[in-house]
CHARMM-style PDB file with segment names, atoms N, HN, CA, C and O in Angstrom:
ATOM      1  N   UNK     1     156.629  85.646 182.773  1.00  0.00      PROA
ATOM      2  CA  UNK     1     155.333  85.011 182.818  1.00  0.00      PROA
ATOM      3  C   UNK     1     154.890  84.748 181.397  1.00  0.00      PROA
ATOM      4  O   UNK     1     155.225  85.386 180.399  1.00  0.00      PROA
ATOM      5  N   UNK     2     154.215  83.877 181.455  1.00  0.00      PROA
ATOM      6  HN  UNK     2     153.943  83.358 182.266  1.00  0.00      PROA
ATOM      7  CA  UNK     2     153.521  83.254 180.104  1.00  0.00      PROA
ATOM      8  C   UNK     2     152.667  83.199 179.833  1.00  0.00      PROA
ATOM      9  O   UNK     2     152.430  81.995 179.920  1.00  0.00      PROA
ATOM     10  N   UNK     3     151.626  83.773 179.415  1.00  0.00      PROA
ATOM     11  HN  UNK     3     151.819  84.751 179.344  1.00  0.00      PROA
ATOM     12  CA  UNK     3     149.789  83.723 179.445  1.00  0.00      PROA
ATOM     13  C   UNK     3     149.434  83.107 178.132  1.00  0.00      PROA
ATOM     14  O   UNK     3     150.300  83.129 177.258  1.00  0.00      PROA
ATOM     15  N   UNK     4     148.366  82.603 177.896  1.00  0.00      PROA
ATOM     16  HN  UNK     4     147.662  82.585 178.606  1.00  0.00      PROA
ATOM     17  CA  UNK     4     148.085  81.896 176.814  1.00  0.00      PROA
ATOM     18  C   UNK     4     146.919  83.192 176.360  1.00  0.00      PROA
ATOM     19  O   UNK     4     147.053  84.248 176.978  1.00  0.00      PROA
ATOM     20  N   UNK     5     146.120  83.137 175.606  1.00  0.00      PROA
ATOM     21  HN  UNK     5     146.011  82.279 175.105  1.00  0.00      PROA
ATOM     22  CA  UNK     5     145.553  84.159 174.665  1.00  0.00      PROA
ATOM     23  C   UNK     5     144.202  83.162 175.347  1.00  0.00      PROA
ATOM     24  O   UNK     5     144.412  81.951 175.424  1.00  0.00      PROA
ATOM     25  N   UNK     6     143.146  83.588 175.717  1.00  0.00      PROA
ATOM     26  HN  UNK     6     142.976  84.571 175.654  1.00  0.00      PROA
ATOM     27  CA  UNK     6     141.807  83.409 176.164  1.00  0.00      PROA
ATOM     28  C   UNK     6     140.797  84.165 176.548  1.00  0.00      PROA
ATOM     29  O   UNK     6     141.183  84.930 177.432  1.00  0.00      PROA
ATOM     30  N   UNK     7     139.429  84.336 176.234  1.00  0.00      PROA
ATOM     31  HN  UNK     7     139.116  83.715 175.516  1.00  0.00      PROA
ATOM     32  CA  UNK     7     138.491  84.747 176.172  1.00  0.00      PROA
ATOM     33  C   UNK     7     137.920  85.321 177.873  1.00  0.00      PROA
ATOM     34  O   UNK     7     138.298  84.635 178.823  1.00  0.00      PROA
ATOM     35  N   UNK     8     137.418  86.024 178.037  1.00  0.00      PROA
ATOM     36  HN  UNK     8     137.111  86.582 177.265  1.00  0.00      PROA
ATOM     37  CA  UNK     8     136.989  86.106 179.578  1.00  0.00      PROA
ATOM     38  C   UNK     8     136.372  84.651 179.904  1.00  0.00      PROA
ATOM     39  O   UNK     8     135.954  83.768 179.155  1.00  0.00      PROA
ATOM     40  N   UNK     9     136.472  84.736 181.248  1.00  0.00      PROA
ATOM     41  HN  UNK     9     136.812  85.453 181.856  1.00  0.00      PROA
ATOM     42  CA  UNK     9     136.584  83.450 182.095  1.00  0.00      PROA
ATOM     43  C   UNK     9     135.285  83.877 183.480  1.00  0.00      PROA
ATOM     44  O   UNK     9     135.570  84.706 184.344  1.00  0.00      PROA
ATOM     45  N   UNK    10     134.379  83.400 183.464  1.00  0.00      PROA
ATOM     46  HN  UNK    10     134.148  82.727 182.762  1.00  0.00      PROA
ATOM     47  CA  UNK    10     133.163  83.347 184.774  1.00  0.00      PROA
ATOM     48  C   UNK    10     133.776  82.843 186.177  1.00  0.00      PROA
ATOM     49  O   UNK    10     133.400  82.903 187.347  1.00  0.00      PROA
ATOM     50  N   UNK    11     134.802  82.362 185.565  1.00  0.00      PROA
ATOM     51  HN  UNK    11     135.109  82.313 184.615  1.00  0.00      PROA
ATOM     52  CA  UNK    11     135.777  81.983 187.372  1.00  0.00      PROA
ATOM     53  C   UNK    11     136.737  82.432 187.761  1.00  0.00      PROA
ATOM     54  O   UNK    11     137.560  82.952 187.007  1.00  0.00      PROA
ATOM     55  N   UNK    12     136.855  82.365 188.784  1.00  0.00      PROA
ATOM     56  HN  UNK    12     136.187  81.943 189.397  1.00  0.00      PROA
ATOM     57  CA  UNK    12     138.115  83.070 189.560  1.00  0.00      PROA
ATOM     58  C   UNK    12     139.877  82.102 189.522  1.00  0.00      PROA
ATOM     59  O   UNK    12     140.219  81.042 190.047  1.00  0.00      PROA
ATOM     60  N   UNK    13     140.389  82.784 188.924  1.00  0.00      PROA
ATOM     61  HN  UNK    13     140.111  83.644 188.497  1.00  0.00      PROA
ATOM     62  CA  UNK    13     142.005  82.317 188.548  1.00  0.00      PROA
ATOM     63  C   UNK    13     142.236  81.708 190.171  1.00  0.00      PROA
ATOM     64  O   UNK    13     141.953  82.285 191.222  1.00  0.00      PROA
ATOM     65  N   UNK    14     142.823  80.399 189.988  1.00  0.00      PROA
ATOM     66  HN  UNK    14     143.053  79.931 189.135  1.00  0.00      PROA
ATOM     67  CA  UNK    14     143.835  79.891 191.313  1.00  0.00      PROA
ATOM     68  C   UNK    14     145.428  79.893 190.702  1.00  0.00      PROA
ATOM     69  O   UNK    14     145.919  79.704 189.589  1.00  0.00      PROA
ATOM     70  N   UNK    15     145.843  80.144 191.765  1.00  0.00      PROA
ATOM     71  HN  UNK    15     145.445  80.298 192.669  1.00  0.00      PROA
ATOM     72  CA  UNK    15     147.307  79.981 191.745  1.00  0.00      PROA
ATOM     73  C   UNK    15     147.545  78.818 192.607  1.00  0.00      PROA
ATOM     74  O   UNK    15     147.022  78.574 193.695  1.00  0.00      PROA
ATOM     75  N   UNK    16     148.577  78.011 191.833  1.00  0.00      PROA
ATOM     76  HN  UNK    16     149.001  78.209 190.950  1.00  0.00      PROA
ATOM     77  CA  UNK    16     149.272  76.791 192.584  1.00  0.00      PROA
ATOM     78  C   UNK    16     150.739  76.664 192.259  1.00  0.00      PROA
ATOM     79  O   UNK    16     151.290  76.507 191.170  1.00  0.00      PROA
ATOM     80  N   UNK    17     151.352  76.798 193.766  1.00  0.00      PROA
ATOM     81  HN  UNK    17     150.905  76.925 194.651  1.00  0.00      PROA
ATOM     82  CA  UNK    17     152.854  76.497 193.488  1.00  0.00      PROA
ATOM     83  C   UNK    17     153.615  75.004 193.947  1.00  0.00      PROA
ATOM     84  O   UNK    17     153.621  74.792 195.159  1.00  0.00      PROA
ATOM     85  N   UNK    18     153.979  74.409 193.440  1.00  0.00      PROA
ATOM     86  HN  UNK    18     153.974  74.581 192.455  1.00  0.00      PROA
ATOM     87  CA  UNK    18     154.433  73.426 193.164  1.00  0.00      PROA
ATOM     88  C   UNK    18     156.277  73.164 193.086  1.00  0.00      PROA
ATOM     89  O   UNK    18     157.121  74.004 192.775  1.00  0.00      PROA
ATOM     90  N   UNK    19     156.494  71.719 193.481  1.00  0.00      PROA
ATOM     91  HN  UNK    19     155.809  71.036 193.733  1.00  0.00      PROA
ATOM     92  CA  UNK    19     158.383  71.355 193.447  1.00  0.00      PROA
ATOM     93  C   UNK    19     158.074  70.383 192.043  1.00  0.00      PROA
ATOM     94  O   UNK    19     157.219  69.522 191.838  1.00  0.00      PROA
ATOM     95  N   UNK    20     159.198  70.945 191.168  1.00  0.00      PROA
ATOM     96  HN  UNK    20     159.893  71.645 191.335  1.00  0.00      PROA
ATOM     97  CA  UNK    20     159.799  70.200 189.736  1.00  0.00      PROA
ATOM     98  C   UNK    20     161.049  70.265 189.427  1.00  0.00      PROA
ATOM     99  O   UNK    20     161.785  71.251 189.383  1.00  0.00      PROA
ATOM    100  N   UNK    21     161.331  68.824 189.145  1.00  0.00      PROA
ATOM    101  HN  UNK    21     160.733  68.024 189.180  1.00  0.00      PROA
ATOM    102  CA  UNK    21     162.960  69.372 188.584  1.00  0.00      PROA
ATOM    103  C   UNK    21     163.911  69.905 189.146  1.00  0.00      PROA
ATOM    104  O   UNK    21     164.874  70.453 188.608  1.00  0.00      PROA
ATOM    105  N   UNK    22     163.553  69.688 190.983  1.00  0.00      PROA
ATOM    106  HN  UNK    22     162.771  69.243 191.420  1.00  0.00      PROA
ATOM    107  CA  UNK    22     164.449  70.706 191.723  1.00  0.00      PROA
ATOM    108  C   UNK    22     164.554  72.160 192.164  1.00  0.00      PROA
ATOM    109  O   UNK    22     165.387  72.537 192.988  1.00  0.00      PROA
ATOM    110  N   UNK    23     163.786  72.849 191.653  1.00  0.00      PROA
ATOM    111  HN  UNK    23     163.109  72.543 190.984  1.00  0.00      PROA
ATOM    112  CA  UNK    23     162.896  73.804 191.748  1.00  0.00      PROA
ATOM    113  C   UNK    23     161.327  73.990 191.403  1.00  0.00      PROA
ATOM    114  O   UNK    23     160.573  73.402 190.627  1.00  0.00      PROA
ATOM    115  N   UNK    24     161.118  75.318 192.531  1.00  0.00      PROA
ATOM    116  HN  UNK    24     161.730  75.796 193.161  1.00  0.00      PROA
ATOM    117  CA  UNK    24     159.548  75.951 192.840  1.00  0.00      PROA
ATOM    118  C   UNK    24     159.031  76.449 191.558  1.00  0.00      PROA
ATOM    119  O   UNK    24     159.791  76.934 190.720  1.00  0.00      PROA
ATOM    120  N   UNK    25     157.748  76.344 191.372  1.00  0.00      PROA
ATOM    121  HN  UNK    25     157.131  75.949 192.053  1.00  0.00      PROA
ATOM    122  CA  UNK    25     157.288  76.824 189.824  1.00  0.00      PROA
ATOM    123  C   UNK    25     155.967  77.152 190.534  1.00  0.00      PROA
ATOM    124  O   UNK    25     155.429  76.625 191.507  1.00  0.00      PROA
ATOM    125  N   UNK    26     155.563  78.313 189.653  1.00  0.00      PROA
ATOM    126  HN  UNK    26     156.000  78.741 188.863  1.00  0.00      PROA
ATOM    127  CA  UNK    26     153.979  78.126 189.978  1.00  0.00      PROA
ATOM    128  C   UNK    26     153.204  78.519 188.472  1.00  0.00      PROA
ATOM    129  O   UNK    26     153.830  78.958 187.507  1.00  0.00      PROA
ATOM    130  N   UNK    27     151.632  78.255 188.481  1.00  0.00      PROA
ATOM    131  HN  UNK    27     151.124  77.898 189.265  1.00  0.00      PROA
ATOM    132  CA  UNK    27     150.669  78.077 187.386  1.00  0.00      PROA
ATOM    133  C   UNK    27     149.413  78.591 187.767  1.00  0.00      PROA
ATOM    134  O   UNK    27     148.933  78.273 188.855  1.00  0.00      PROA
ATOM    135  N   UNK    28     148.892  79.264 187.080  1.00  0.00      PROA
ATOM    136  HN  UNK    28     149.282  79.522 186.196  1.00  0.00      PROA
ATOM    137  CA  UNK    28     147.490  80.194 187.142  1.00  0.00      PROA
ATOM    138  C   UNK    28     146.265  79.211 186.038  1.00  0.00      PROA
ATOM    139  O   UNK    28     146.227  79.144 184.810  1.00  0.00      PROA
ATOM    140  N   UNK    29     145.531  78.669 186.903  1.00  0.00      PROA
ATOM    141  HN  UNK    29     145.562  78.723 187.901  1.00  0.00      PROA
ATOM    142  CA  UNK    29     144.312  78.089 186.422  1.00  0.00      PROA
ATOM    143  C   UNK    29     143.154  78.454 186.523  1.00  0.00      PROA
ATOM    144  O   UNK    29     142.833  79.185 187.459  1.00  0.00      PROA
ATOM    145  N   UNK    30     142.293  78.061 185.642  1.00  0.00      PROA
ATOM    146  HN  UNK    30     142.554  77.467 184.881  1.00  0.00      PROA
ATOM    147  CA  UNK    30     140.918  78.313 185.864  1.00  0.00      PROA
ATOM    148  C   UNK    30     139.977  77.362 185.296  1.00  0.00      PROA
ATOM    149  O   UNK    30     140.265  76.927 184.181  1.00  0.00      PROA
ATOM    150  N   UNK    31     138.867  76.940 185.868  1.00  0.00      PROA
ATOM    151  HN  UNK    31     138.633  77.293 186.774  1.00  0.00      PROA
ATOM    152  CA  UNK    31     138.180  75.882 185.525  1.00  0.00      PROA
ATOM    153  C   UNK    31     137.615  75.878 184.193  1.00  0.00      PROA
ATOM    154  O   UNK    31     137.006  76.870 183.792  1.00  0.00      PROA
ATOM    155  N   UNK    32     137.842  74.305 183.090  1.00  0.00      PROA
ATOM    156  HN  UNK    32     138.337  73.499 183.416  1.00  0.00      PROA
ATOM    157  CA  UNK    32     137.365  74.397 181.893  1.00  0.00      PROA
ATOM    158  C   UNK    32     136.056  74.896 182.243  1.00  0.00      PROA
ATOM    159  O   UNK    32     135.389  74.973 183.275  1.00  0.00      PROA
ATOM    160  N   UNK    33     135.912  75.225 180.967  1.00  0.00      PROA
ATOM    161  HN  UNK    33     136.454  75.162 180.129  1.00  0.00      PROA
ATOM    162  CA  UNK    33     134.104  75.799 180.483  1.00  0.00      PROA
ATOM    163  C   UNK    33     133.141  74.652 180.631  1.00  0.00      PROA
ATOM    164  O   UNK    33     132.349  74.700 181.573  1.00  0.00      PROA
ATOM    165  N   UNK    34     133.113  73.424 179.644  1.00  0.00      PROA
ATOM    166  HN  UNK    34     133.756  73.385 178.879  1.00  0.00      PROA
ATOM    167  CA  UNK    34     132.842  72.478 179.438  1.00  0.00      PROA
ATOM    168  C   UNK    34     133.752  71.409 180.105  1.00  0.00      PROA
ATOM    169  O   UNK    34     134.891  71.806 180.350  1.00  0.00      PROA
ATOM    170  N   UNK    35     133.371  69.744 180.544  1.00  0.00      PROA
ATOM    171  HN  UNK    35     132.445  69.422 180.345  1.00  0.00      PROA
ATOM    172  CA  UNK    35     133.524  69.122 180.411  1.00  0.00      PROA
ATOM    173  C   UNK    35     134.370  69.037 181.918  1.00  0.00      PROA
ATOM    174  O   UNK    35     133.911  69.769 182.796  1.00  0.00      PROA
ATOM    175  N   UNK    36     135.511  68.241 182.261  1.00  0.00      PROA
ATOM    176  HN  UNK    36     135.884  67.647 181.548  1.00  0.00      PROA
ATOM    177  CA  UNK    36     136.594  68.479 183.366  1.00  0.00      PROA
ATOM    178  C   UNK    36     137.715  69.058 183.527  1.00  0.00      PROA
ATOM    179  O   UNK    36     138.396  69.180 182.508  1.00  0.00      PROA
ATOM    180  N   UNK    37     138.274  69.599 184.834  1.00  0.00      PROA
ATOM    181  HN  UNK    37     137.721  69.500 185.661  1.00  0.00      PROA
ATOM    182  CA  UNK    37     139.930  69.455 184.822  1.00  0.00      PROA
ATOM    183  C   UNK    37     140.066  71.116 184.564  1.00  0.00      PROA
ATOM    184  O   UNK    37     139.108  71.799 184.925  1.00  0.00      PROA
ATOM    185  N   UNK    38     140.946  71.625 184.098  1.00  0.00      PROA
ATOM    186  HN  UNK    38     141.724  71.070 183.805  1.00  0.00      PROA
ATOM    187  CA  UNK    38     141.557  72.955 184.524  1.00  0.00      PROA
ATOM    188  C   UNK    38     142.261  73.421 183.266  1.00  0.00      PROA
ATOM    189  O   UNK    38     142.862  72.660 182.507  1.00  0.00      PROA
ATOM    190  N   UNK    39     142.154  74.602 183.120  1.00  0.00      PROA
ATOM    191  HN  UNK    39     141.666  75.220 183.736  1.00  0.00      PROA
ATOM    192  CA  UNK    39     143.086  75.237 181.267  1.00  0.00      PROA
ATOM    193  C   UNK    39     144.020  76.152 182.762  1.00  0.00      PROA
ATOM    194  O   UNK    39     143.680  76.708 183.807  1.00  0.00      PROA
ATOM    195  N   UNK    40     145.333  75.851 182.023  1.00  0.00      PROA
ATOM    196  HN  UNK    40     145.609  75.400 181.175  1.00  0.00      PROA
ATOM    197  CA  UNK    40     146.174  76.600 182.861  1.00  0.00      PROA
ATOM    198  C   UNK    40     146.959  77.888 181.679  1.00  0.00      PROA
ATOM    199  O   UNK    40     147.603  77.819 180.632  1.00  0.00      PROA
ATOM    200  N   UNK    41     146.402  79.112 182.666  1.00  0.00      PROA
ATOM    201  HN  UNK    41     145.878  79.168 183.516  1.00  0.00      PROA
ATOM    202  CA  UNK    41     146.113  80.287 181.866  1.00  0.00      PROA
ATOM    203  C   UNK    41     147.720  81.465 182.049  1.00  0.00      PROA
ATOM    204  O   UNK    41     148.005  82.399 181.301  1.00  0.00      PROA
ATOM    205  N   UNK    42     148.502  80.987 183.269  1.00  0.00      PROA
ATOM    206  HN  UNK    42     148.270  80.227 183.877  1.00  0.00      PROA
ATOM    207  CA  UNK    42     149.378  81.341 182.917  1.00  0.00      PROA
ATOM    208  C   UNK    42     150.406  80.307 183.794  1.00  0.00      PROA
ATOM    209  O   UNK    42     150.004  79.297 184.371  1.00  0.00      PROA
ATOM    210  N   UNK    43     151.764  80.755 183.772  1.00  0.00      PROA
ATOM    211  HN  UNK    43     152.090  81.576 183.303  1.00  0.00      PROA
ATOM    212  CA  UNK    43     152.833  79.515 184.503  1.00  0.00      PROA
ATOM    213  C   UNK    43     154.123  80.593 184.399  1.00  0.00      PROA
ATOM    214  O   UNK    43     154.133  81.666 183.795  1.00  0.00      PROA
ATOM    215  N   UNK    44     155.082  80.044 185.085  1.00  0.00      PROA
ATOM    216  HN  UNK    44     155.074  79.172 185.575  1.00  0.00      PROA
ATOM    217  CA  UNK    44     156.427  80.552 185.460  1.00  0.00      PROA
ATOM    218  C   UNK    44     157.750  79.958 184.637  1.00  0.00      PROA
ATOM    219  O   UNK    44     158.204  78.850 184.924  1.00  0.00      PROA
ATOM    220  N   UNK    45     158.230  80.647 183.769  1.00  0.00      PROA
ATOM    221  HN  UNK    45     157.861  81.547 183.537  1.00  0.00      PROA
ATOM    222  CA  UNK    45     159.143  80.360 182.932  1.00  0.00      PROA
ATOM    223  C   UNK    45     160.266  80.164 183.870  1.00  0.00      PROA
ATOM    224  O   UNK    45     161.061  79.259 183.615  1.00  0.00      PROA
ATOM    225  N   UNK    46     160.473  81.037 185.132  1.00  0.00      PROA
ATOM    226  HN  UNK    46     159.828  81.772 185.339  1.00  0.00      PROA
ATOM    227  CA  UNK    46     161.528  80.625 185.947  1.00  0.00      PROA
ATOM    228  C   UNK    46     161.374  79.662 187.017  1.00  0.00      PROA
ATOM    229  O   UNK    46     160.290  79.299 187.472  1.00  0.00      PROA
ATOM    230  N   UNK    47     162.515  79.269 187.394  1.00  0.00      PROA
ATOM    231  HN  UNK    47     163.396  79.564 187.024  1.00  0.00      PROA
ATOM    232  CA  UNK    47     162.853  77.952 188.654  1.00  0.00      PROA
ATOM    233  C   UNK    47     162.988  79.113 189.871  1.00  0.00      PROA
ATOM    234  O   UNK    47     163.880  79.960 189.862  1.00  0.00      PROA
ATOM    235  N   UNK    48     162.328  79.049 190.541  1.00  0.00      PROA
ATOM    236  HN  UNK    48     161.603  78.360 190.548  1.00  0.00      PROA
ATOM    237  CA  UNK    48     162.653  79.237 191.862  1.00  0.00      PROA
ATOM    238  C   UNK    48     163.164  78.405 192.900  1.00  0.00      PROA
ATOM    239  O   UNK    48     162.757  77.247 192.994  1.00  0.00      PROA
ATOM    240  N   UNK    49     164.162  78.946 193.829  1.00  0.00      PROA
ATOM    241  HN  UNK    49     164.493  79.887 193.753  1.00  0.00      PROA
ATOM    242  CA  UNK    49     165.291  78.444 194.731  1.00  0.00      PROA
ATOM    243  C   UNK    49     164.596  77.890 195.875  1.00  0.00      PROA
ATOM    244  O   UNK    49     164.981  76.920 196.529  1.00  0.00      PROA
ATOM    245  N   UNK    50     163.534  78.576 196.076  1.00  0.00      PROA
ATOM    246  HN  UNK    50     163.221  79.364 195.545  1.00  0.00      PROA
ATOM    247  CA  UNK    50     162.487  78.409 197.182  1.00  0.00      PROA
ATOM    248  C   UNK    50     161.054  78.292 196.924  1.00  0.00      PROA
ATOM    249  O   UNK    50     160.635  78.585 195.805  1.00  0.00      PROA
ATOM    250  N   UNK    51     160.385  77.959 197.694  1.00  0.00      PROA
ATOM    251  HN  UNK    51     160.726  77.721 198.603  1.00  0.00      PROA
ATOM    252  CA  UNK    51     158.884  78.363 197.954  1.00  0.00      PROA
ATOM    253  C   UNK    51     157.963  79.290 197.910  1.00  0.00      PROA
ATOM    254  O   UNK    51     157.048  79.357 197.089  1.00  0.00      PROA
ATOM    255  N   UNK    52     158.214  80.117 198.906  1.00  0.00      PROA
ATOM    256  HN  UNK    52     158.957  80.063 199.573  1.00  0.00      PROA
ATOM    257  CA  UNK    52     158.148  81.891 199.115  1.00  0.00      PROA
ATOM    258  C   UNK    52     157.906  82.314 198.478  1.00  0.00      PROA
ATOM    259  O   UNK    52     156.802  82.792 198.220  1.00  0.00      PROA
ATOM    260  N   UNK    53     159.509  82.337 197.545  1.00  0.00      PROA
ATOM    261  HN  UNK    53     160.406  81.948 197.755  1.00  0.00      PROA
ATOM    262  CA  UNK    53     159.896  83.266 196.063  1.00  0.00      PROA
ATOM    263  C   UNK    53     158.733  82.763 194.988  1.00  0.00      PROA
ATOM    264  O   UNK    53     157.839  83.459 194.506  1.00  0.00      PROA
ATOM    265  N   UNK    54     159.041  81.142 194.715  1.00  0.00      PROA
ATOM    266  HN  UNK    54     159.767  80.577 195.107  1.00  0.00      PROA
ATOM    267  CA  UNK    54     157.637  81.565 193.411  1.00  0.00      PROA
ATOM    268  C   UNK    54     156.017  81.681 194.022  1.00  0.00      PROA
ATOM    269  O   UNK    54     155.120  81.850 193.196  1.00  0.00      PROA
ATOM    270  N   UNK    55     155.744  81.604 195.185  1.00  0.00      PROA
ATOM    271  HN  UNK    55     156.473  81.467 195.856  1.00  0.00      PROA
ATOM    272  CA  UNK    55     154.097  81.868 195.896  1.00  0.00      PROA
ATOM    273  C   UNK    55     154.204  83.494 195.736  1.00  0.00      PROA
ATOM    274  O   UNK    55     153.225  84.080 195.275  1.00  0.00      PROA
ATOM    275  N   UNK    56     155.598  84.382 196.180  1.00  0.00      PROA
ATOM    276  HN  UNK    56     156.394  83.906 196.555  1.00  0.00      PROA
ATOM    277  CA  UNK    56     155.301  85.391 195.650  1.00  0.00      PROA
ATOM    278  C   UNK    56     155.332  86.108 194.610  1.00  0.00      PROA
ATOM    279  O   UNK    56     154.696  87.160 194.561  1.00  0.00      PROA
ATOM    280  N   UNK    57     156.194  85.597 193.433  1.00  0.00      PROA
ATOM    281  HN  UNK    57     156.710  84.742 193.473  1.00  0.00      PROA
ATOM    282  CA  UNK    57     156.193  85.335 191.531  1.00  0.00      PROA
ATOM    283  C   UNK    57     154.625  85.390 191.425  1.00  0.00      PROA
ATOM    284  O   UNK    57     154.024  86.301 190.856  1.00  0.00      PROA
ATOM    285  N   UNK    58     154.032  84.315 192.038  1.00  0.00      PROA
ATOM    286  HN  UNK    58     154.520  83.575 192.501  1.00  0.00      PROA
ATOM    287  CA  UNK    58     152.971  83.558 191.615  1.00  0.00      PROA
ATOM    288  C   UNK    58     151.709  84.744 191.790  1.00  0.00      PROA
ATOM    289  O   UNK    58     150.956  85.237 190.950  1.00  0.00      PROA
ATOM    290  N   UNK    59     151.847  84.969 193.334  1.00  0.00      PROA
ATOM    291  HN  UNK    59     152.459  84.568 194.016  1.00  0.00      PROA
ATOM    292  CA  UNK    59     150.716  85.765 193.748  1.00  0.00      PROA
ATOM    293  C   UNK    59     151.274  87.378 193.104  1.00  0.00      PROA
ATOM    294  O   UNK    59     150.822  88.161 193.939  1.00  0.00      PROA
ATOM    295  N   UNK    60     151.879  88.051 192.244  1.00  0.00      PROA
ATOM    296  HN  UNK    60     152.246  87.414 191.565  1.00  0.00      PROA
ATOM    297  CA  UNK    60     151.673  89.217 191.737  1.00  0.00      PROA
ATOM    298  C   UNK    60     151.527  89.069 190.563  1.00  0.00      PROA
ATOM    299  O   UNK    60     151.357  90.187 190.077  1.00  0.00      PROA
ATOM    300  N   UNK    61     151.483  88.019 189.522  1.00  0.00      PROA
ATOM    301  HN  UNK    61     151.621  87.111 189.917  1.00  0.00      PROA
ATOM    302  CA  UNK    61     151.160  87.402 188.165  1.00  0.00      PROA
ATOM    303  C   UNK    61     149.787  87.635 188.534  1.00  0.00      PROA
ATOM    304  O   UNK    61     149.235  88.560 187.939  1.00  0.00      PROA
ATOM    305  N   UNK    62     149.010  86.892 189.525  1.00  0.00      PROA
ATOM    306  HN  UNK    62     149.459  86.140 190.008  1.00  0.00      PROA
ATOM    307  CA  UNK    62     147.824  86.694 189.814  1.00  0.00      PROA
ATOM    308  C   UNK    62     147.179  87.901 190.063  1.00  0.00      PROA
ATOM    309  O   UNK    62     145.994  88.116 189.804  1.00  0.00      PROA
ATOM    310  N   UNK    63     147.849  88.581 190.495  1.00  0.00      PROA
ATOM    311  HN  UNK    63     148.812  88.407 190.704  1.00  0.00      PROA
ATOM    312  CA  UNK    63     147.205  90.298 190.977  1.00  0.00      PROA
ATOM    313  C   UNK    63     147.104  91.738 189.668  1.00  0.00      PROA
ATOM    314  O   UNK    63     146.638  92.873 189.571  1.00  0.00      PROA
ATOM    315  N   UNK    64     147.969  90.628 188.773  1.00  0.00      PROA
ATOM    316  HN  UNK    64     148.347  89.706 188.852  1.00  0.00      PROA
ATOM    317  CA  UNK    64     148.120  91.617 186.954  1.00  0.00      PROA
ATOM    318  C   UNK    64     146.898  91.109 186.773  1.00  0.00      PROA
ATOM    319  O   UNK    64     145.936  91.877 186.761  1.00  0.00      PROA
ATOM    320  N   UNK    65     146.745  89.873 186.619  1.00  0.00      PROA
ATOM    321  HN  UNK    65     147.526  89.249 186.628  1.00  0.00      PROA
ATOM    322  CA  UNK    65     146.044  89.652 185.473  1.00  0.00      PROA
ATOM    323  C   UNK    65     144.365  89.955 186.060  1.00  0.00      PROA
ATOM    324  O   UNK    65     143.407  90.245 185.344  1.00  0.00      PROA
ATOM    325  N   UNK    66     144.361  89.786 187.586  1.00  0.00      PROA
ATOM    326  HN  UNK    66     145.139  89.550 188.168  1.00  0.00      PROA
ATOM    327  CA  UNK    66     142.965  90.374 188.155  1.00  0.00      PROA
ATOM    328  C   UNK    66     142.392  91.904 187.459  1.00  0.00      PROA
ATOM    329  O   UNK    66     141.358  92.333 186.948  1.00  0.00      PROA
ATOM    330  N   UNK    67     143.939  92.457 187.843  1.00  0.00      PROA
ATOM    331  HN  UNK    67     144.779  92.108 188.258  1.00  0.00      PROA
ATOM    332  CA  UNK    67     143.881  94.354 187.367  1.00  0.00      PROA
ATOM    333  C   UNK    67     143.614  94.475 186.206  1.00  0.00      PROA
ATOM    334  O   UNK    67     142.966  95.467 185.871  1.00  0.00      PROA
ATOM    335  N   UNK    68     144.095  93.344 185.044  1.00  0.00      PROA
ATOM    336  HN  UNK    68     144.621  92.538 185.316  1.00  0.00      PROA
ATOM    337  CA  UNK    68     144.330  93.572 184.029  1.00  0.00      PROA
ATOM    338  C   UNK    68     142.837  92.842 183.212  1.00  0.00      PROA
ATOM    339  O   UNK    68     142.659  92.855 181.994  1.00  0.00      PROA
ATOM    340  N   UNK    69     142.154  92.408 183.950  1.00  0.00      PROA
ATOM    341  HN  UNK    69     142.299  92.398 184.939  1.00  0.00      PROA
ATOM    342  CA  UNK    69     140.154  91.589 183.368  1.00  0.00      PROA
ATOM    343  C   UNK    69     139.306  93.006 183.627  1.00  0.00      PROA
ATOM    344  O   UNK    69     138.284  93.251 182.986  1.00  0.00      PROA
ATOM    345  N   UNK    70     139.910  94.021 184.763  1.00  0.00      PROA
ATOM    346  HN  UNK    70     140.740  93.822 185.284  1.00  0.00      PROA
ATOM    347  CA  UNK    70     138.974  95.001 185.317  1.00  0.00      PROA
ATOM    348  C   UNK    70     139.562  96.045 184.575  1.00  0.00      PROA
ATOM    349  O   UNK    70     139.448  97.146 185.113  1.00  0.00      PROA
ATOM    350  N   UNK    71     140.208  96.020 183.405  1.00  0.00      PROA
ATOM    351  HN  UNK    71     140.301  95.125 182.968  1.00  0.00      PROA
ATOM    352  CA  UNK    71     140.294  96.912 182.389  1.00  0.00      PROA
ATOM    353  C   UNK    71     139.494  96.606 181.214  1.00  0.00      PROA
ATOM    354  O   UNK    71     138.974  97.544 180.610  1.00  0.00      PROA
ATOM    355  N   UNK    72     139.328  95.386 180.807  1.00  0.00      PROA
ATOM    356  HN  UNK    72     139.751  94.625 181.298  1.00  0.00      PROA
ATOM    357  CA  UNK    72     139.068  95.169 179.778  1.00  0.00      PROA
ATOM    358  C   UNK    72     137.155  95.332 180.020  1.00  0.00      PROA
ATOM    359  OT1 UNK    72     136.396  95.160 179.067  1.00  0.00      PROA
TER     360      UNK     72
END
């Protein structure tokens, strides 16, 4: 997983998994602050074979980084 370095966030992270390149990928967004459109806060360095596999990549990335705001 790949997270970019960002400040706390007033919204709630979505996960979206997506087909590229022949394989499943998924990406953790959250709505800009200002202005439109989405800062995507983390993403999947690996190709997944299936669907499933990166929704479930996707959804325990998503479940760190929840655990990991209610530390800070």
């Amino acid at each position: 997983m790949t997270t970019s370095q960002s400040s706390h966030t007033p919204t709630a992270p979505a996960l979206h998994v997506f087909e590229q390149a022949g394989g499943w990928h998924w990406g953790i967004t959250v709505p800009r602050m200002m202005g439109s459109g989405f800062k995507v806060i983390a993403f999947s360095e690996k190709t997944f074979s299936v669907e499933d596999a990166a929704r479930t990549d996707g959804s325990q990335a998503l479940a760190s980084l929840a655990d990991n705001s209610t530390c800070n």
